[in-house]
C-alpha positions in Angstrom: 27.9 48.5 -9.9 27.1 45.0 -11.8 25.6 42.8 -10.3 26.3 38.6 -10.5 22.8 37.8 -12.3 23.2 40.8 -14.8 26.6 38.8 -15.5 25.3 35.9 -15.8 22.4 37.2 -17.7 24.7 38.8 -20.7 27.1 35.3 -20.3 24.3 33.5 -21.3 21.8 35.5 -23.2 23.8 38.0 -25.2 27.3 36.5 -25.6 25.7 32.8 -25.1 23.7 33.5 -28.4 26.1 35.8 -30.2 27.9 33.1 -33.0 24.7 31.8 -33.9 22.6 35.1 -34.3 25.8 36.3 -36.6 25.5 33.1 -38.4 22.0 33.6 -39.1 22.3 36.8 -40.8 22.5 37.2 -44.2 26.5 37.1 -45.8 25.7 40.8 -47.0 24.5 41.7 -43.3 27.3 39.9 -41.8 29.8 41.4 -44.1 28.5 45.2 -43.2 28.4 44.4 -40.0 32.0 43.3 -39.1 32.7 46.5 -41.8 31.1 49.0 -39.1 32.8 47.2 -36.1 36.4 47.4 -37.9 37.0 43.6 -38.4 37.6 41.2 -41.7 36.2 38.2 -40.2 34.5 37.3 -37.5 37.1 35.4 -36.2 38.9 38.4 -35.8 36.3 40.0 -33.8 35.7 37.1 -31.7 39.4 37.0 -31.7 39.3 40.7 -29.9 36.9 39.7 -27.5 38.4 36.3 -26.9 42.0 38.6 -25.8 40.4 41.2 -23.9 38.5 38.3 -21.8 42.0 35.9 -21.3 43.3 39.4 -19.8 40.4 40.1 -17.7 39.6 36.9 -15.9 43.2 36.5 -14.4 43.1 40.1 -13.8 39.5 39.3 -11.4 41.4 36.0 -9.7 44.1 38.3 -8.6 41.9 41.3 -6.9 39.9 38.3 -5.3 43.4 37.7 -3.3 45.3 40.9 -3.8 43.8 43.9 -2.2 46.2 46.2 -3.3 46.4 45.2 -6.7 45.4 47.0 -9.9 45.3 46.2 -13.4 47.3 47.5 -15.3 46.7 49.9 -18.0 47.4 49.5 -21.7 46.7 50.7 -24.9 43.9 49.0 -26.2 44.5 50.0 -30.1 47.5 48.5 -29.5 46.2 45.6 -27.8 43.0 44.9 -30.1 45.9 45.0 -33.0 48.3 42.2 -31.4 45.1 40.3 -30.7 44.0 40.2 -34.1 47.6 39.8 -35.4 47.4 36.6 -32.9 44.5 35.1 -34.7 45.1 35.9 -37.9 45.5 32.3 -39.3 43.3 30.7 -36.8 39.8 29.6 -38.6 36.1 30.3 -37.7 35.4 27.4 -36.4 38.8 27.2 -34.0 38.1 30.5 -33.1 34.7 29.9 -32.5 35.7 26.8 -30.0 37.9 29.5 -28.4 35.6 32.5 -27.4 33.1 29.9 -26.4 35.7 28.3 -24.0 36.4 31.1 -22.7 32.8 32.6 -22.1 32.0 29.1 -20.6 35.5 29.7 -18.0 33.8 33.5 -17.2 30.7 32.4 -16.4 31.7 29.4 -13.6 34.1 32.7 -12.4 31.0 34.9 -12.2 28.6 32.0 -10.9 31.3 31.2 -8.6 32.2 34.1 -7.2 31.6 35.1 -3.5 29.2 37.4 -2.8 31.8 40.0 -1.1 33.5 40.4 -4.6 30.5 42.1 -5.7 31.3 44.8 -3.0 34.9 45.4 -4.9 34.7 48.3 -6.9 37.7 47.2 -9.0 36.1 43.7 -9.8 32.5 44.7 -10.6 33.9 47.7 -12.6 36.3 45.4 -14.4 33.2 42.9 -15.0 30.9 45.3 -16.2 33.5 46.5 -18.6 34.5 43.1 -19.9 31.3 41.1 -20.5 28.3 44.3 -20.6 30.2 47.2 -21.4 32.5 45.0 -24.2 29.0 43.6 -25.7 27.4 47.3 -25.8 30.2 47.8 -28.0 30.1 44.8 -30.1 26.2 44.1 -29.9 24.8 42.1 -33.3 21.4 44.2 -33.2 
């Protein structure tokens, strides 16, 4: 189980500081970096997480009202590849103004969540994975 403040926490602390901490590593760093996570740019890796986050949130709404639903499975090579494919003329700096959009819209979700959702094992499972579990993966340090 996740709860709402370890949410928030990562929102704010880990993916909150994220662009900047990249952009304050040395280019060689950087480059090396996005090399070991399987990305060109960073705007394709923001691009990923930007994807896998648009899918999620909706995903959350809809358990919040739908007891019996369940998202749906896909195949996340295949996913991760259409996401970058998506983004693959959109610049840092858009793309930058996207993920933090979005990490902004999935924090007031997670802030503004009731306090029963946190009992749902589907939505805390699918939080965790999206925001802790997808930064684990991702992490800058």
């Amino acid at each position: 189980m996740v709860t709402r403040q370890q949410l928030i926490d990562s929102l704010q602390d880990d993916w909150g500081a994220y662009v900047s901490r990249f952009q304050r590593l040395p280019s060689e760093v950087q480059a090396r970096f996005l090399q070991q996570q399987g990305y060109a740019r960073f705007a394709d890796l923001l691009g990923h997480v930007f994807a896998w986050w648009e899918q999620g949130k909706p995903a959350v709404e809809r358990m919040l009202v739908d007891p019996a639903y369940d998202s749906e499975n896909c195949e996340v090579d295949s996913f991760n590849a259409r996401a970058v494919e998506r983004f693959k003329h959109t610049g840092e700096a858009e793309m930058i103004a996207l993920f933090e959009e979005m990490r902004l819209s999935l924090l007031r979700l997670v802030t503004n969540l009731p306090d029963e959702a946190f009992q749902d094992p589907r939505i805390t499972a699918r939080l965790h994975i999206e925001v802790i579990g997808h930064y684990q993966e991702h992490r800058d340090r």
